[in-house]
Each structure stands twice: as structure tokens, then as C-alpha cells.
N, C-alpha and C positions, 0 to 999 in steps of 0.2 A: 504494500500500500504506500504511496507515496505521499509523503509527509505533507506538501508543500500544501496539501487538502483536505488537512484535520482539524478539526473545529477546537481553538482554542483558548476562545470562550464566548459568550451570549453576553447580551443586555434587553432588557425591555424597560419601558418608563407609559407614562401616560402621557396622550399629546392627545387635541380636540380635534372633531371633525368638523365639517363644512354647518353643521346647525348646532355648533357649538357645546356637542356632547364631547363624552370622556370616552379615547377609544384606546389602543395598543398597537405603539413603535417596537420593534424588534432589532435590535444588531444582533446577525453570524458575525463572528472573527476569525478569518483565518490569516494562515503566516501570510501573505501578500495580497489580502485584499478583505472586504469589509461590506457586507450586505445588509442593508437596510429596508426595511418595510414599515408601513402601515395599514393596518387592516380600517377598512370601512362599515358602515353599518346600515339593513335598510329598515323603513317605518314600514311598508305594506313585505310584509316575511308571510315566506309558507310556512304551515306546520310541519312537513318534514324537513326544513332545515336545520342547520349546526346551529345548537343555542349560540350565540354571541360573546355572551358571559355568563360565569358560573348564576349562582343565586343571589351571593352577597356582591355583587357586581365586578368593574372592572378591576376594583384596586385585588377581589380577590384571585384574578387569574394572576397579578404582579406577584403578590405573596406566594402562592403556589410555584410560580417560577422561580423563584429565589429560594423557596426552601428545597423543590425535589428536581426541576426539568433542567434545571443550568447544569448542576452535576452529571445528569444523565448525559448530554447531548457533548458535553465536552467528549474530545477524542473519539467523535464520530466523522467519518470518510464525510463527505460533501460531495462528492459525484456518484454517492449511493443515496438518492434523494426518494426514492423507493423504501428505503427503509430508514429512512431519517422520519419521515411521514409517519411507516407505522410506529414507528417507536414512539413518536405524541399520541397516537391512536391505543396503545397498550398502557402510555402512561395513564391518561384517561379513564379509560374502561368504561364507556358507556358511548351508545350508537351517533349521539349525538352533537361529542364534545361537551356536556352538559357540564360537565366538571371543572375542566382547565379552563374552557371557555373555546369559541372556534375562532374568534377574534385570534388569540393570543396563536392558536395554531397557523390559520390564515397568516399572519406577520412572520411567524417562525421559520416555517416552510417557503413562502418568498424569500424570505432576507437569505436563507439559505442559497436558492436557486441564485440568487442575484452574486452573492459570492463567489460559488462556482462559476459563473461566467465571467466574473472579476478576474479570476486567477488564471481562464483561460484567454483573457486577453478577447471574448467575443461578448458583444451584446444579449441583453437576455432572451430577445425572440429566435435568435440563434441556438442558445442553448437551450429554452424548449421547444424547438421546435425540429432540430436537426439543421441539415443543409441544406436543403430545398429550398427555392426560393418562394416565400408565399406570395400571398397575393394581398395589397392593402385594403384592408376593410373599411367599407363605406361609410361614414357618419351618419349617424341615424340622430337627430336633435330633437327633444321636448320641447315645443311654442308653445302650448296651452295645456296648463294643470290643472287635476281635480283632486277626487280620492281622498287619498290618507297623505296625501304629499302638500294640501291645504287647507285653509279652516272653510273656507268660502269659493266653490270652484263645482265644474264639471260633476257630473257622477261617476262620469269614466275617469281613468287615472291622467292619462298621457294622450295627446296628440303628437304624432310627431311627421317630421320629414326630412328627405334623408335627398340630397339632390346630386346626381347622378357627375360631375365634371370629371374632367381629365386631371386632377390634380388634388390631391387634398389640401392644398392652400383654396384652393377655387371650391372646394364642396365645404369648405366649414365655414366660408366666407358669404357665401348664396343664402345657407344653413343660417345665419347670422342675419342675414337680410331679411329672410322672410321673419324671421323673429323679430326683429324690429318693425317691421311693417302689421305685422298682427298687432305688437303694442300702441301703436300708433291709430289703426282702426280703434282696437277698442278702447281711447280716450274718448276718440270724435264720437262714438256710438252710444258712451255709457257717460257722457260728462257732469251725471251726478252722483255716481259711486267711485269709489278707489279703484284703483288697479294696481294690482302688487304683482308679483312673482313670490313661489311656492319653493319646496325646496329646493328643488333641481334647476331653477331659475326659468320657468317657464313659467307666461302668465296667468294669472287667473284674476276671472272675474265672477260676480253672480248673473252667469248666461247659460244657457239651456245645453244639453249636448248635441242639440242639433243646430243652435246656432254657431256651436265651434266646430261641426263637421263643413259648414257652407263657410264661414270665415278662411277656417284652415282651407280649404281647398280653392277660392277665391284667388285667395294672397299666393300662393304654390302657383295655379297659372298665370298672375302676371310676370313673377321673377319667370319661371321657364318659359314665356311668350318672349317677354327681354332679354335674358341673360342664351336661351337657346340650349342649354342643360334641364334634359327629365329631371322632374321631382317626383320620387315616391314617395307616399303618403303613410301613412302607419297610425297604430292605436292600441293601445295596451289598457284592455277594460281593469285589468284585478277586479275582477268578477266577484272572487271571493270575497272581497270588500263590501262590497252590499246584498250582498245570497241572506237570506233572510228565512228563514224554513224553509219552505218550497220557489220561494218568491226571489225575483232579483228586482229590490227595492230601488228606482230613480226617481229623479226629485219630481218626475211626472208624473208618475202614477210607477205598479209593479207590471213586470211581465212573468208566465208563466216559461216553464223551461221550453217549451218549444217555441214560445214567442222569442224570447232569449235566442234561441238557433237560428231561428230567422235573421232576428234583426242583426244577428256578426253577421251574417250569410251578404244582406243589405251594403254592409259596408265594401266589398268585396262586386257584389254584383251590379249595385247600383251607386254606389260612391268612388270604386276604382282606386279603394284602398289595398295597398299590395302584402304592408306588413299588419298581421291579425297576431294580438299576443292575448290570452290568457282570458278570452272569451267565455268563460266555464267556470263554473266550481270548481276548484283544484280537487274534489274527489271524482268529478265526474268525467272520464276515460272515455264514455261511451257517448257523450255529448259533444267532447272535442271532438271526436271521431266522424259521429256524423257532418258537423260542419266541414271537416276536412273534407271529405266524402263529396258534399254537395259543392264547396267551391274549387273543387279539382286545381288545377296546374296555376290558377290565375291569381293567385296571393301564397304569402308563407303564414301558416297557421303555427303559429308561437307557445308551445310549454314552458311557462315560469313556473309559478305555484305549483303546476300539474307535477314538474319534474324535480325542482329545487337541486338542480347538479348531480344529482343522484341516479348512477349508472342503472342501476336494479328497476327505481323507475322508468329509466326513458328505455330500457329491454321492453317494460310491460307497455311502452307507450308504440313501440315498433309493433309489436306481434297485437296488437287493438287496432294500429294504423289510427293511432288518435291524432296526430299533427303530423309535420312534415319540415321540422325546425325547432329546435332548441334553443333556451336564454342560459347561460354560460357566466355565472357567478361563484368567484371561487370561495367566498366567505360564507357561500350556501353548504356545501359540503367541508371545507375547513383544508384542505390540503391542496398542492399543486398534483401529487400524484393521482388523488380519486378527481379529480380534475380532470387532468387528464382522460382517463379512464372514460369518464361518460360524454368528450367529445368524440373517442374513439368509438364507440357503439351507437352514437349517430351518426357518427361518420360514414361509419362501415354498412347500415341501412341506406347510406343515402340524401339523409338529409343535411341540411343547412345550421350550421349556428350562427347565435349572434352573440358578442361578448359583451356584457355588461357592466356602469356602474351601479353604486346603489346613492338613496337619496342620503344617505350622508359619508359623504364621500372626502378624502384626505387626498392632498398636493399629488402622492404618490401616483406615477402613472405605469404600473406594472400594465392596467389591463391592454395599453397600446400595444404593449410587446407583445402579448400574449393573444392577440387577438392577428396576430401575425402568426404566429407558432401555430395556432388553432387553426388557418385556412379561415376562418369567421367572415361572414359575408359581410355583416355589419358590425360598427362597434358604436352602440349606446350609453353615450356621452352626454347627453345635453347641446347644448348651444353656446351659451356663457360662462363666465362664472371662473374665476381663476380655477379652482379645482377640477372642472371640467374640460378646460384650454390645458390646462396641463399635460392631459389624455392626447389632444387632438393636437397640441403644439410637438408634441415628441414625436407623433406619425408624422406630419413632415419631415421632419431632420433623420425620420427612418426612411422617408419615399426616397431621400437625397443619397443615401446610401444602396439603397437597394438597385 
């Protein structure tokens, strides 16, 4: 084993996220080089994802670390990232991270990967991703918030749009355009209510979801009339957000579950929205499915909640034929390796990912890189927002290299 890649010693501390919560920084240290992480956190979470933090929160995954993980991990290989992984996974002992926390795993496991490609002298989408050269994933931006992401918004969570150029300076720039042009409408339109921005820095206001379906798409064709770059259009219900017994509760009225099917189907067949995320109850398999079913090849039908990173899920989401695209969050499952893992098994089906952040998101821009390593069609980032530019400023200066 070659020394130059033995872990020879750890740090974590607490540093804040983008809505000014308490999250977990990690340093790996090895002899020549020094990885750093920060783990993010989201407000709309599946229930099968890695708890975040233990119970008595994040100071107790620091404590934990310093009493048993630091000694563990010292004088472990760094190019065996495979079992650097399970070895937080054994320390733990439970399905979910629930103990250490998945945050603290999530930071451990980057900062690691990010080392080892320190000391190889290659960038990290390199090192996970092999030699190959991938392909740069599209910006996918939030213009218009609802959900759990604001007090006062949408029913749906996310509006987004993702616009097609030749350049990623020129798609997060258009990207930026039409977001500023939606703010700008909705002054002229609502100039007796506020208009803020939500977490993720997209706006919100108190408007209907179908008047941000006709806005968002509005503003989408005049930039692509002018600027001459397709924009795709996208929408991320979290459904599970307002699922209500039977009922999927909006500020309209409810719909029943088939009314539900219909109306993703709607967006798809008669709005010429391409990206569909999470349209369903995250228990219902059989509901994604049909909508998959009925809007065939002409949108990506998106599992977040359905899959939360989780390889075993999205096996059962292939053999259901419930979607036809995956959301790719590594703080859902906790490690880069089971990561890994369930982009390979949708991979290997067929389908599409898209890498994601979450709404409270730190400077760090691991997911740039990783959404490279992953082949990711998209990478959902937002629009704004230093912590989000972060994301989208680093793919640049990767397109410059590649």
C-alpha cells in the first residue's frame, strides 16, 4: 500500500448553510494533499432518506466524531473509497445513518474522494468518474417557488428551465435572464403584494399554479424567440408535500389520484413541459408508472422522493417501469460509493439522471464535478445565489478544460 495515501488525520467543525442553518465541514488529510467538504441539507426530504443528523442534532455527529470515527478512519488507504464508505456505514449500524448522522458521512466521504484526487494531481470529476470524457450537464434553474421551499408560493414546489446553448457560460446566462424577466413581470402584475425569493432563490409570489405555468412559459419563449436557444421547461411537484389521505390538497381545490395523473400527464401533453419530477406520492410506484406509460418518449419522468438515491429503490422503480430518470442526491443516501451505485443501475436500465442540489445548500461545488463523473443530463442548481453560481461557475472553468 503506498503510503503517500493514508489518511493521517480528519477534522470536522460546524459551518452554516445557504438559510443559515448548522451543517458539517469535513477535512481528509493526507501526506500531500487535503480534502475538504461540506455537506448540504434539504426542507422537502423523503422518508427513505439518510437522516441528516443524529437526534440531539448536528453538534452530536461533531462529538461522535471526535470520540470514535477520527481514530477509526486514521491509517485508512484513500483510493479504497469503497471501503472507506463502508467503514462509516459499520460504524453507524443502522440503515439510515441515523446515528452519526448522513451529513457528517456525506462531508467524510467527499473530502475523502476530493483528497485522493489531490494527490493524484486530477480533478474530482476525473476521479469519479474515470477517463472518459463526459458530457457537461445542462442547467436546469428554479424561476418560480412554492412548496416547502416558501411561506407564501405555488403548490407545486419548482418551476424550472433549463435552456439549451452551446456553452455553459451562455445556458446559465439565458437561465438568469428569464429569471429576471419573470421577476420583473411579477412586480408589474402583483404591485400590491411583495415578491421575494424562496430558498433556492427563485421567486415567489401568492399566484395560482396555473398562472406560473402560463408566466413560466411566456417568458421561456421570448428569450428562445430572441436569444434563438431551446428552452426546456421542467416542474418538480413534491407531491408528497401536499398528498393529504387520499387527496392531493392545492390551494384550488383537491384532486383525486387519477385526477393527479392526468393533470402531470397535462403538463407534458398540453404545456410541452419536458422535465416531470416527482409527480406522485413517493409510495406510489404504480402511479409514477402509469404517467410514465401514458406520456411515452416526450418528457423525463423524474424519481426524487420515489427513489431518494437509493439503488434497491430505483431496481424496484426499473422492473415497475415507474419513471424513466432519476434525481441524484448524494446526502440522500450518505456516501459517494452507494452513490455511485444507484447511478449505475439506472444507468444500466437506460435511463437519465439529473444531479442535484438541495434547498440548503453550502459554497461547496462537489455536485459540478460529479454531475460530470455521472454522464447527468442535467444538473439542478438554481439560477442565483452565490451558493448556486458556485455549482454553475466551476462547470465553466470544467467546459474550458475538457
Amino acid at each position: 500500500m503506498n503510503d503517500d495515501f493514508i489518511v493521517q488525520d480528519a477534522r470536522v467543525r460546524i459551518v452554516l448553510d445557504s438559510r443559515g442553518n448548522k451543517t458539517i465541514e469535513a477535512d481528509i488529510i493526507l501526506p500531500y494533499s487535503t480534502g475538504t467538504c461540506s455537506a448540504p441539507a434539504g426542507a422537502s426530504t423523503g422518508e427513505t432518506e439518510a437522516q441528516a443528523f443524529p437526534k440531539k442534532g448536528v453538534e452530536e455527529s461533531v462529538r461522535i466524531f471526535n470520540s470514535t470515527i477520527r481514530k477509526k478512519i486514521i491509517g485508512v488507504n484513500a483510493l479504497n473509497q469503497r471501503n472507506f464508505d463502508g467503514l462509516l456505514r459499520e460504524i453507524d449500524g443502522s440503515d439510515n445513518f441515523s446515528n452519526i448522522g448522513g451529513n457528517l458521512a456525506t462531508a467524510l466521504s467527499l473530502a475523502l474522494a476530493k483528497a485522493a484526487a489531490g494527490s493524484l494531481g486530477i480533478p474530482l470529476y476525473r476521479y469519479a468518474g474515470g477517463f472518459l470524457k463526459g458530457d457537461i450537464p445542462k442547467p436546469m434553474g428554479n424561476v418560480i417557488g412554492g412548496g416547502k421551499h416558501t411561506k407564501n408560493g405555488t403548490t407545486i414546489q419548482e418551476f424550472l428551465v433549463s435552456t439549451q446553448g452551446k456553452t455553459m457560460l451562455e445556458c446559465i446566462s439565458l437561465n438568469a435572464e428569464i429569471h429576471k424577466r419573470i421577476g420583473i413581470r411579477l412586480r408589474e402584475r402583483f404591485k400590491n403584494q411583495s415578491i421575494g425569493v424562496g430558498d433556492e432563490r427563485a421567486w415567489t409570489a401568492s399566484i395560482s399554479d396555473e398562472e406560473a405555468i402560463d408566466l413560466v412559459k411566456e417568458v421561456s419563449k421570448e428569450v428562445e424567440k430572441e436569444s434563438g436557444v431551446k428552452v426546456l421547461l421542467g416542474v418538480d411537484f413534491a407531491a408528497s408535500s401536499f398528498f393529504e389521505g387520499k387527496k392531493y390538497v392545492y390551494r384550488r381545490g383537491s384532486l383525486s389520484r387519477d385526477e393527479q395523473i392526468d393533470y402531470a400527464c397535462s403538463f407534458s401533453k398540453s404545456h410541452g413541459f419536458y422535465f416531470i419530477e416527482d409527480p406522485m406520492d413517493e409510495h406510489d410506484f404504480e402511479g409514477f408508472a402509469e404517467i410514465t406509460r401514458k406520456v411515452g418518449d416526450r418528457s423525463v419522468i423524474v424519481g426524487d422522493d420515489l427513489y431518494t438515491t437509493n439503488a434497491e429503490r430505483i431496481a424496484r422503480g426499473i422492473e415497475m417501469k415507474a419513471t424513466n430518470a432519476v434525481l441524484i442526491k448524494v446526502n440522500q443516501i450518505g456516501t459517494l460509493s452507494d452513490t455511485w451505485k444507484a447511478v449505475r443501475t439506472a444507468s444500466e436500465a437506460g435511463w437519465k439522471n439529473t444531479i442535484s442540489h438541495r434547498s440548503g445548500e453550502t459554497t461547496d461545488d462537489f455536485i459540478a464535478h460529479l454531475g460530470i463523473a455521472f454522464r447527468s443530463q442535467f444538473i439542478k442548481t438554481g439560477t442565483i445565489g452565490g451558493e448556486r453560481l458556485a455549482k454553475l461557475n466551476e462547470l465553466i472553468r470544467i467546459e474550458e478544460e475538457l
